[in-house]
PDB file of N, CA, C, O and CB in Angstrom:
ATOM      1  N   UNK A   1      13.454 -30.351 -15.587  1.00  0.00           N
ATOM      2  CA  UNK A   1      13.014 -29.051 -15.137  1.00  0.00           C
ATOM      3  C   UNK A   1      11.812 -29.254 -14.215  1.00  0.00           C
ATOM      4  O   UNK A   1      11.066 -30.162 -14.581  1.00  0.00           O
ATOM      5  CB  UNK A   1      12.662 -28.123 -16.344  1.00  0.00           C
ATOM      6  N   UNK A   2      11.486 -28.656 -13.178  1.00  0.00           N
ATOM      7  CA  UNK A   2      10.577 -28.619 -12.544  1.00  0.00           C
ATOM      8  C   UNK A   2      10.178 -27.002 -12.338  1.00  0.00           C
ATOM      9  O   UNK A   2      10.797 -25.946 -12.207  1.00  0.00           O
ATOM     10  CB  UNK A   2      10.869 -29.434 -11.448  1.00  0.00           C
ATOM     11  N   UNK A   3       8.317 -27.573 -12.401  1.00  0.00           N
ATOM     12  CA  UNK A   3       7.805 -26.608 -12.501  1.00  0.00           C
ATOM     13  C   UNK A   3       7.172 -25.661 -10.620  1.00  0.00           C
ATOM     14  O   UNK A   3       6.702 -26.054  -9.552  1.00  0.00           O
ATOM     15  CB  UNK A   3       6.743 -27.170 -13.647  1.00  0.00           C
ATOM     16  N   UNK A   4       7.452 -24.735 -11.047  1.00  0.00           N
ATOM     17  CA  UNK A   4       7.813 -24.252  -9.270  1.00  0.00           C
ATOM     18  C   UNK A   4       6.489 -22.665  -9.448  1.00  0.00           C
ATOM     19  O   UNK A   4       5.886 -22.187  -8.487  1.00  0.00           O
ATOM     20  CB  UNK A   4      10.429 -23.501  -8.870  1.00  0.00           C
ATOM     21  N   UNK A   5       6.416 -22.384 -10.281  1.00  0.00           N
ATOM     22  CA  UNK A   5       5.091 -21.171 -10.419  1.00  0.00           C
ATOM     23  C   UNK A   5       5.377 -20.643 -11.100  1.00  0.00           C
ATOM     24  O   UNK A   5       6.467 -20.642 -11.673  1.00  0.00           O
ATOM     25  CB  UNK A   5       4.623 -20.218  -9.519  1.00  0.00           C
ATOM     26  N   UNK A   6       3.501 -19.333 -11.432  1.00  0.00           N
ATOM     27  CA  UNK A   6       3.462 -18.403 -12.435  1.00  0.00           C
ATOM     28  C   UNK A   6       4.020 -17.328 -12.144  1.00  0.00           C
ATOM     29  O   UNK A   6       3.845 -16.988 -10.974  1.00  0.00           O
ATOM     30  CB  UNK A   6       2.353 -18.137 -12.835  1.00  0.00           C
ATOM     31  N   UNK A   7       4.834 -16.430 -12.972  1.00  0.00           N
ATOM     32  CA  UNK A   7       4.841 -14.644 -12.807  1.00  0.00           C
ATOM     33  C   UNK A   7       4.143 -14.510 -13.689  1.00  0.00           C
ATOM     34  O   UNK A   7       4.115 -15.074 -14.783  1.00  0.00           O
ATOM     35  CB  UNK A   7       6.154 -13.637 -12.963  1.00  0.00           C
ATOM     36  N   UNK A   8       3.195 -13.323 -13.017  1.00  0.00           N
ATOM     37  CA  UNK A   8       2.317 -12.635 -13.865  1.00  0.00           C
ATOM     38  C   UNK A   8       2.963 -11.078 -13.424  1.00  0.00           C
ATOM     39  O   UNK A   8       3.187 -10.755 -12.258  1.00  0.00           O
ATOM     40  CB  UNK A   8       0.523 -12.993 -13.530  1.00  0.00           C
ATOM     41  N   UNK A   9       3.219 -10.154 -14.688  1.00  0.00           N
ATOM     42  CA  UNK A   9       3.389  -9.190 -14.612  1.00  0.00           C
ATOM     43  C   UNK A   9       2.161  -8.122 -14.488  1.00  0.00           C
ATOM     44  O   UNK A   9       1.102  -8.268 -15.098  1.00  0.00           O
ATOM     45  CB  UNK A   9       4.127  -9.153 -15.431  1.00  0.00           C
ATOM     46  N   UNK A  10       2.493  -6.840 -13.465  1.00  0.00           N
ATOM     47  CA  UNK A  10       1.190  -6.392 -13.538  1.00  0.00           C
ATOM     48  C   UNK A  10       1.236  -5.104 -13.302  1.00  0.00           C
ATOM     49  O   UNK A  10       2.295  -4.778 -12.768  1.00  0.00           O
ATOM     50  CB  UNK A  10       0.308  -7.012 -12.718  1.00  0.00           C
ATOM     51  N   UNK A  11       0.416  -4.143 -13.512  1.00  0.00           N
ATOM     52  CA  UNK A  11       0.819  -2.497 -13.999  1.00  0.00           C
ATOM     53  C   UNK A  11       0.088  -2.030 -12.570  1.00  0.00           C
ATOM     54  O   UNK A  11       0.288  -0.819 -12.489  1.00  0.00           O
ATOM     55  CB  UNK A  11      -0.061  -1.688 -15.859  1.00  0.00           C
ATOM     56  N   UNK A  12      -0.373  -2.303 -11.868  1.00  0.00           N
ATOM     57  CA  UNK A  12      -0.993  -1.758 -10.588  1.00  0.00           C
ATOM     58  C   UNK A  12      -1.127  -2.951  -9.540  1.00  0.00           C
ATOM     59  O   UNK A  12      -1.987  -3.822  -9.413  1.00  0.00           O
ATOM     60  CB  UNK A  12      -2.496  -1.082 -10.901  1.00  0.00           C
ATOM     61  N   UNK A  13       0.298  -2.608  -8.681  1.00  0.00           N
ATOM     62  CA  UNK A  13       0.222  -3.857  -8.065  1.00  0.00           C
ATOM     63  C   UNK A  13      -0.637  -3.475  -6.564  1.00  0.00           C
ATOM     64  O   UNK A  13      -1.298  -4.391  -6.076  1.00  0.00           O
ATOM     65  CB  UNK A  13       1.874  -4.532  -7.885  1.00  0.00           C
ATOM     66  N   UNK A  14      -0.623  -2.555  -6.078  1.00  0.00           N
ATOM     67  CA  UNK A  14      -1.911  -2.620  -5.097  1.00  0.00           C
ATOM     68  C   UNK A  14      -3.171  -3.075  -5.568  1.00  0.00           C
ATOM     69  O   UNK A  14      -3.605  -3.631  -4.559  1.00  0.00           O
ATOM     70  CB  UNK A  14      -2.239  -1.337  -4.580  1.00  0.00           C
ATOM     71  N   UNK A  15      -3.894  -3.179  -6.298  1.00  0.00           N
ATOM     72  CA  UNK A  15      -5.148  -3.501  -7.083  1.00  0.00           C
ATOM     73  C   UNK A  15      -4.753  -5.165  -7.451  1.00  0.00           C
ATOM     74  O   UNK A  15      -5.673  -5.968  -7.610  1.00  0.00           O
ATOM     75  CB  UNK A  15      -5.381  -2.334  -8.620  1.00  0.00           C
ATOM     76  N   UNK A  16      -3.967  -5.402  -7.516  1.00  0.00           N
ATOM     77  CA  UNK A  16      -3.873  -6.897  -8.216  1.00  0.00           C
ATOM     78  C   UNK A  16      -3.407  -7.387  -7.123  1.00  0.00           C
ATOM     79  O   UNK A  16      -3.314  -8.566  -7.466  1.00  0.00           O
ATOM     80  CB  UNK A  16      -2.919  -7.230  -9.584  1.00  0.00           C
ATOM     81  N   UNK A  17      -2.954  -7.343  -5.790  1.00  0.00           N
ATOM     82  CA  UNK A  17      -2.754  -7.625  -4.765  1.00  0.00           C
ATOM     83  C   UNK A  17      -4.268  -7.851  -3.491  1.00  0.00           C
ATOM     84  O   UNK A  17      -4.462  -8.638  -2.565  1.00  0.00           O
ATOM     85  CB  UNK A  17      -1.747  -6.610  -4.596  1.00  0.00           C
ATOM     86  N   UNK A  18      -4.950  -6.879  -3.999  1.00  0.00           N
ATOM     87  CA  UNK A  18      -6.242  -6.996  -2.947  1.00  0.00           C
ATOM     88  C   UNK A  18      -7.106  -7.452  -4.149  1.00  0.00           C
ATOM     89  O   UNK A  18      -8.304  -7.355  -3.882  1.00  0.00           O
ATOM     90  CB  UNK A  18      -6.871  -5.381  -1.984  1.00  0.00           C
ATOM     91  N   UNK A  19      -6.903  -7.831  -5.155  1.00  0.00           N
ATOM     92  CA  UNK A  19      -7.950  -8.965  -6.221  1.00  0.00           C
ATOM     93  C   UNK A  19      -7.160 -10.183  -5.210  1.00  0.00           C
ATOM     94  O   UNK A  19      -7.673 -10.294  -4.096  1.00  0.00           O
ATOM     95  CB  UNK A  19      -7.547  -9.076  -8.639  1.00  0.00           C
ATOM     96  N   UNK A  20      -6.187 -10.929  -5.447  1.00  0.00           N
ATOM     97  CA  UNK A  20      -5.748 -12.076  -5.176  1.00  0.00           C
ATOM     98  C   UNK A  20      -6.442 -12.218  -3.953  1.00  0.00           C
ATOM     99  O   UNK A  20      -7.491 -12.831  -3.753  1.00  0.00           O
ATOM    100  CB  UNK A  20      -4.328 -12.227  -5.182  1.00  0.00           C
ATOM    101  N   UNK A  21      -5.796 -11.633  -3.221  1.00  0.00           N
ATOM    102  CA  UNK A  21      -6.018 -11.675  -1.781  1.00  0.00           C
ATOM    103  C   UNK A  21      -7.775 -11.662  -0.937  1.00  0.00           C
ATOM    104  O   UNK A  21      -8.387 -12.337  -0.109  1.00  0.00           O
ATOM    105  CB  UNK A  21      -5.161 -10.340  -1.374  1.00  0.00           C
ATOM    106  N   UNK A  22      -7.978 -10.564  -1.699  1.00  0.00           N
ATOM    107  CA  UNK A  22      -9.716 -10.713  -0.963  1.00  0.00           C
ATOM    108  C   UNK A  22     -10.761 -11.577  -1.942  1.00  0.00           C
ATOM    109  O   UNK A  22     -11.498 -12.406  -1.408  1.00  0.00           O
ATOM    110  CB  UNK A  22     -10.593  -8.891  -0.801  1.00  0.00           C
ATOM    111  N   UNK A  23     -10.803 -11.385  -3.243  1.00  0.00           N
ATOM    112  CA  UNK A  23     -11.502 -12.133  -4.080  1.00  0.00           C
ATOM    113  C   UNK A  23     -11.324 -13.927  -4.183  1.00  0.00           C
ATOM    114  O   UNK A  23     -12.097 -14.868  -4.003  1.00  0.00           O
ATOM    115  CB  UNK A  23     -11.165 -11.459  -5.309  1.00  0.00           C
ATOM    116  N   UNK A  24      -9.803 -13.790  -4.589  1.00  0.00           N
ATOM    117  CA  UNK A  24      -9.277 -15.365  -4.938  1.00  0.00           C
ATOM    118  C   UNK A  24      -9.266 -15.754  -3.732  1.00  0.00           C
ATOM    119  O   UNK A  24      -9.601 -16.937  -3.676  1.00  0.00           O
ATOM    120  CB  UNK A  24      -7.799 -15.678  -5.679  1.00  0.00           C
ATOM    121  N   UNK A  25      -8.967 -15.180  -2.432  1.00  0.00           N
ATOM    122  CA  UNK A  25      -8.825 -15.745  -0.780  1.00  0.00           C
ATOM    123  C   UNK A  25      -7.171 -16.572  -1.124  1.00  0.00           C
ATOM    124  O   UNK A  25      -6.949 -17.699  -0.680  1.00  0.00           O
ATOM    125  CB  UNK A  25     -10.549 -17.240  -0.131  1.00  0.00           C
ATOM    126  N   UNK A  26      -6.217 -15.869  -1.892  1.00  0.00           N
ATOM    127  CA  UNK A  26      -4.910 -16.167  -1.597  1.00  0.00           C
ATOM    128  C   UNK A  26      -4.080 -15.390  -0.679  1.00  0.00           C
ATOM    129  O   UNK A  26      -4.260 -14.206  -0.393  1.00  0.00           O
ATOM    130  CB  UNK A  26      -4.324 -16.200  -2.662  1.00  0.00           C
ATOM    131  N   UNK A  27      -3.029 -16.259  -0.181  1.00  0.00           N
ATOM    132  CA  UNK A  27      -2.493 -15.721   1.346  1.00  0.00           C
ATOM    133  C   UNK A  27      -0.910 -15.320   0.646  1.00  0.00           C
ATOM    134  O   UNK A  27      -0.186 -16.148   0.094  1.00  0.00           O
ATOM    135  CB  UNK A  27      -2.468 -17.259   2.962  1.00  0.00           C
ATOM    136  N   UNK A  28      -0.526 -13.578   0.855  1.00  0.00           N
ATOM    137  CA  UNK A  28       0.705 -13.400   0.710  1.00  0.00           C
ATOM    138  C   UNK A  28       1.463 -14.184   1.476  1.00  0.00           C
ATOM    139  O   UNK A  28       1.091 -14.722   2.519  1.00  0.00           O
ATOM    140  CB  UNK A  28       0.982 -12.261   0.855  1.00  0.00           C
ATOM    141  N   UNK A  29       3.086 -14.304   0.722  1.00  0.00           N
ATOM    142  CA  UNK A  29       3.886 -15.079   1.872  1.00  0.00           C
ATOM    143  C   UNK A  29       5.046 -13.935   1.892  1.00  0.00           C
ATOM    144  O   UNK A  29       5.602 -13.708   2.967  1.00  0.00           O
ATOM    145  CB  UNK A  29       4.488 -16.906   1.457  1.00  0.00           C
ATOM    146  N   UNK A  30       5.445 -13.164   0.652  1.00  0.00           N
ATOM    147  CA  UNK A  30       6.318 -12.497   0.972  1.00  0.00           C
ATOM    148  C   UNK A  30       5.989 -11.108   0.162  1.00  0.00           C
ATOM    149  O   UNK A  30       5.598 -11.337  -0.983  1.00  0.00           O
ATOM    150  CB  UNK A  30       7.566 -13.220   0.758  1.00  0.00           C
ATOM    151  N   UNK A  31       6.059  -9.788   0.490  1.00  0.00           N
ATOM    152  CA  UNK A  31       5.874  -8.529  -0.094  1.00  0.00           C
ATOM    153  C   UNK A  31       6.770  -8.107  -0.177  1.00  0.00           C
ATOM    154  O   UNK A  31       7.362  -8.014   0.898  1.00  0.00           O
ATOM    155  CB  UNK A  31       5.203  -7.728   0.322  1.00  0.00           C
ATOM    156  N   UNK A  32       7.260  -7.749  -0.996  1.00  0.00           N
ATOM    157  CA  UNK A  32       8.722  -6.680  -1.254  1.00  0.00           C
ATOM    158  C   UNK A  32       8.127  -5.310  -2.284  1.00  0.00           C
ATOM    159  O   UNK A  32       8.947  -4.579  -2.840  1.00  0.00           O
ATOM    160  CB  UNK A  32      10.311  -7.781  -2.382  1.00  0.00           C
ATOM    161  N   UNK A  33       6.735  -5.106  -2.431  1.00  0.00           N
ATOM    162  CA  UNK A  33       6.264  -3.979  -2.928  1.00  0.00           C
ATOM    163  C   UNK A  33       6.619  -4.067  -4.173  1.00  0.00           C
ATOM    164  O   UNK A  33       5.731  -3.531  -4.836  1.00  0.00           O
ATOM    165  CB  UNK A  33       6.648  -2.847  -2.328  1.00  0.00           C
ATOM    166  N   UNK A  34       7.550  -4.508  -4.925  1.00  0.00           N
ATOM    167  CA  UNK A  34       7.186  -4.826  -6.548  1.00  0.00           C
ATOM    168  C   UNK A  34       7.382  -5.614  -6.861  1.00  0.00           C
ATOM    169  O   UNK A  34       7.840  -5.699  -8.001  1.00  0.00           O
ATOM    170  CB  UNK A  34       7.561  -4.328  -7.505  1.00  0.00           C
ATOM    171  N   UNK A  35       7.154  -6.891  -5.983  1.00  0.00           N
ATOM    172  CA  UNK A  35       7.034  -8.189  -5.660  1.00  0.00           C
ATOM    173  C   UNK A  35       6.537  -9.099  -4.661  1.00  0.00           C
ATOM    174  O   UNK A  35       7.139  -9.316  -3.610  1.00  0.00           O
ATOM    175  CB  UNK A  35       7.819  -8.411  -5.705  1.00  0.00           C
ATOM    176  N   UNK A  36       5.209  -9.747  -5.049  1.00  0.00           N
ATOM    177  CA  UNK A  36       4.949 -10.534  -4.452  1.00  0.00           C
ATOM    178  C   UNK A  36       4.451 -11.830  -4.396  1.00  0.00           C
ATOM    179  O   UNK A  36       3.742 -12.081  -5.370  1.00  0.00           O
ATOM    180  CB  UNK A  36       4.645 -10.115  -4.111  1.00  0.00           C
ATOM    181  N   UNK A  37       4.616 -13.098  -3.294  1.00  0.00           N
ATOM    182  CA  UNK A  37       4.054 -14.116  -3.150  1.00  0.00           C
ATOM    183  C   UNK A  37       3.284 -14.873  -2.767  1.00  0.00           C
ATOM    184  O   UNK A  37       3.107 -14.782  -1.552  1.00  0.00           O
ATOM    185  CB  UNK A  37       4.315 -14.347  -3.067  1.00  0.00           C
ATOM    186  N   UNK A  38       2.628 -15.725  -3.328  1.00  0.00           N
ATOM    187  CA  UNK A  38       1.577 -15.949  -2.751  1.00  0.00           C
ATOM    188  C   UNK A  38       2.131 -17.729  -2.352  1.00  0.00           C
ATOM    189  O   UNK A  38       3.124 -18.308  -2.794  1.00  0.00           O
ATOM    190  CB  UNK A  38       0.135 -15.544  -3.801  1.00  0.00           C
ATOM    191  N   UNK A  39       1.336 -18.123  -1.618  1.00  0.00           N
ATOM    192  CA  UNK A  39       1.599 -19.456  -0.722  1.00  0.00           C
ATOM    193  C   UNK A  39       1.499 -20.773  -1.745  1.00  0.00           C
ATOM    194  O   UNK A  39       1.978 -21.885  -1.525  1.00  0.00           O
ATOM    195  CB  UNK A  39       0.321 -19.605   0.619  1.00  0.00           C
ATOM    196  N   UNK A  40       0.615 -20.273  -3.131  1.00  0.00           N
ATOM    197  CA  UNK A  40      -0.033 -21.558  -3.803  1.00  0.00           C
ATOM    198  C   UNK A  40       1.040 -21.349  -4.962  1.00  0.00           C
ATOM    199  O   UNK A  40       0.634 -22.141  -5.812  1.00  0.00           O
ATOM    200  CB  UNK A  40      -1.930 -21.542  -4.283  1.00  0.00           C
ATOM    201  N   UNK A  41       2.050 -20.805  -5.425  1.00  0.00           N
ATOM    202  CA  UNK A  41       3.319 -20.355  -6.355  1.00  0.00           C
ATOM    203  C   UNK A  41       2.861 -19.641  -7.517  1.00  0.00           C
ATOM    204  O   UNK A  41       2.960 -19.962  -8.701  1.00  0.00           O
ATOM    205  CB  UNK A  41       4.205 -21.591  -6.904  1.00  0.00           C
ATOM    206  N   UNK A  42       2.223 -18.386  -6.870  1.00  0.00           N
ATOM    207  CA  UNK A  42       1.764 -17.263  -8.047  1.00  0.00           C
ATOM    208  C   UNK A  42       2.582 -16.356  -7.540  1.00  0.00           C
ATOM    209  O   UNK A  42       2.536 -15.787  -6.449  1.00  0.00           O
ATOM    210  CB  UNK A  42       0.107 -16.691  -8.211  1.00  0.00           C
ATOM    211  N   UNK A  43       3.249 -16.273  -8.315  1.00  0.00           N
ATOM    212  CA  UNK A  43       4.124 -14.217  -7.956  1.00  0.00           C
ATOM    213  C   UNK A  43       3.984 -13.322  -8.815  1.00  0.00           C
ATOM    214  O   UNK A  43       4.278 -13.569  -9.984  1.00  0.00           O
ATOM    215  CB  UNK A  43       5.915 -13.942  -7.912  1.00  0.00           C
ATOM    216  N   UNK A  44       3.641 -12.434  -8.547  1.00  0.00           N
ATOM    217  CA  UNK A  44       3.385 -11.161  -9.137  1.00  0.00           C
ATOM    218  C   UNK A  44       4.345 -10.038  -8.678  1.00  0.00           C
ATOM    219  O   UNK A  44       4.756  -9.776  -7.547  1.00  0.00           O
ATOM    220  CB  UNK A  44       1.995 -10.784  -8.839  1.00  0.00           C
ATOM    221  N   UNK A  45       4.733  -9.104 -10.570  1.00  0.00           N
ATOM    222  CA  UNK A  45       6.039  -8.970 -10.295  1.00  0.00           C
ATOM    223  C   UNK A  45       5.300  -6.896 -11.351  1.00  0.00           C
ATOM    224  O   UNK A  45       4.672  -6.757 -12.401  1.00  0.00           O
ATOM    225  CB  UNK A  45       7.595 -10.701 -11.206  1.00  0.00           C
ATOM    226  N   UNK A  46       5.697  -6.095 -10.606  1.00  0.00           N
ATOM    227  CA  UNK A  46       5.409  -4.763 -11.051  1.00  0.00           C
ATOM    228  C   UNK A  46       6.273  -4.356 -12.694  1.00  0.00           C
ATOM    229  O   UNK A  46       7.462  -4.065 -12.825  1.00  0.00           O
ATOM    230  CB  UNK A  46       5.947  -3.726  -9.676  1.00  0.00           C
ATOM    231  N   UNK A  47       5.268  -4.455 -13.732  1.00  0.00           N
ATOM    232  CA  UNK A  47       5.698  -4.455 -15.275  1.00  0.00           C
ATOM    233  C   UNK A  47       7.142  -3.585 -14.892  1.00  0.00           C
ATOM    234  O   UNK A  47       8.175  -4.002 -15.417  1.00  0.00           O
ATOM    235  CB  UNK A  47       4.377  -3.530 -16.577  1.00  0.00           C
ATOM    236  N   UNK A  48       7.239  -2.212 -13.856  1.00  0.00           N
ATOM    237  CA  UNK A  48       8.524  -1.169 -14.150  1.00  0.00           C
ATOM    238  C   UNK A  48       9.448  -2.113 -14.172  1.00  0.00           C
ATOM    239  O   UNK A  48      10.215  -2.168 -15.133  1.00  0.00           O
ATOM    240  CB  UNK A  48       8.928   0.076 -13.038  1.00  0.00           C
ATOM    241  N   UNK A  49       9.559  -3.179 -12.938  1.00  0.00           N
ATOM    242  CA  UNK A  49      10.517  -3.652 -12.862  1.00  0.00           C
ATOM    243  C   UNK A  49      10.911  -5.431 -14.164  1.00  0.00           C
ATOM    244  O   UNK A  49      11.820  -5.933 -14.825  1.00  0.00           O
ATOM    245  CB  UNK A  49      10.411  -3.703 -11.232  1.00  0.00           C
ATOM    246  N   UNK A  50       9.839  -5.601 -13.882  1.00  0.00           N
ATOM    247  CA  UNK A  50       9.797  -6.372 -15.008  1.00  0.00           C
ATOM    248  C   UNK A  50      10.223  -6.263 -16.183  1.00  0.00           C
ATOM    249  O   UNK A  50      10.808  -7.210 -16.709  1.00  0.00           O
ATOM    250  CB  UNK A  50       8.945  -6.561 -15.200  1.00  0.00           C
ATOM    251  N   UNK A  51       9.998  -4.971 -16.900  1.00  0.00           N
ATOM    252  CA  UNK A  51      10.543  -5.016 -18.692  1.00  0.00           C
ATOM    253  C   UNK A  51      12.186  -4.380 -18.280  1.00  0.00           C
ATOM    254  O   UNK A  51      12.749  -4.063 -19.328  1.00  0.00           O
ATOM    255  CB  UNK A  51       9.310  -3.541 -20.177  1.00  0.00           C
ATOM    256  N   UNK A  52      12.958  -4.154 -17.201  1.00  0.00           N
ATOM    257  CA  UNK A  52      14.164  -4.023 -16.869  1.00  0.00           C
ATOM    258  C   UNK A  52      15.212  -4.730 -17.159  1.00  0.00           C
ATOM    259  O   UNK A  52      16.375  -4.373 -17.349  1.00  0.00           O
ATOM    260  CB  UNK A  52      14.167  -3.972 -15.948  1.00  0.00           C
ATOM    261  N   UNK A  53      14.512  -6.210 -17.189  1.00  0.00           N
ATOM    262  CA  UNK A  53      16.040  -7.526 -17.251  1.00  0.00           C
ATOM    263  C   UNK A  53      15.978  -7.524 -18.942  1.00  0.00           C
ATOM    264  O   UNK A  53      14.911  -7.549 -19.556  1.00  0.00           O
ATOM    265  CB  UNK A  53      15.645  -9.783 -16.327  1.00  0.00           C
ATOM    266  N   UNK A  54      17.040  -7.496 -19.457  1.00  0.00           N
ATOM    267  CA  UNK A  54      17.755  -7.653 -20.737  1.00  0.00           C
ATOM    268  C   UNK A  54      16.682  -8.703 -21.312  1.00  0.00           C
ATOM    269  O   UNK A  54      15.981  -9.354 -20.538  1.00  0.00           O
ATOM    270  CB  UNK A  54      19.471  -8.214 -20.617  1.00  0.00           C
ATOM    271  N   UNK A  55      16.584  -8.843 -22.763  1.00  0.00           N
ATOM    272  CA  UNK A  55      16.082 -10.353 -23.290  1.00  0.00           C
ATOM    273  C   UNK A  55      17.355 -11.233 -23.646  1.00  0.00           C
ATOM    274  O   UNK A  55      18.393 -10.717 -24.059  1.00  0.00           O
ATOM    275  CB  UNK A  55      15.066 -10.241 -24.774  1.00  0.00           C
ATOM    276  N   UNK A  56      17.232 -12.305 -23.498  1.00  0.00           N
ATOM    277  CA  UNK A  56      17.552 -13.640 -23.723  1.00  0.00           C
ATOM    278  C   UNK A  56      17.610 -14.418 -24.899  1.00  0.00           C
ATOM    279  O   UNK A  56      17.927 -15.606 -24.838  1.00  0.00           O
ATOM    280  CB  UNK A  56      16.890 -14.190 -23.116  1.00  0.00           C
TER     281      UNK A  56
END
């Protein structure tokens, strides 16, 4: 298995998007608005859509 990054789920993703970004100085790579990436393999993923996929 290789390890490829974190999801962190998160309940206000504008706010946890301009923490990363202006505080941490991480660079989005891709926005899809209840999903996003960052360049260093942190994605952050909006809890609505998140508690959606079935458990395992």
């Amino acid at each position: 298995m290789k390890y490829c990054g974190t999801l962190i789920s998160v309940s206000d993703m504008a706010k946890s998007k301009n923490f990363y970004e202006k505080v941490m100085e991480q660079k989005a790579i891709m926005d899809l608005g209840v999903h996003v990436s960052f360049e260093n393999g942190l994605y952050m993923q909006s809890k609505t859509l998140f508690f959606r996929f079935p458990n395992t």
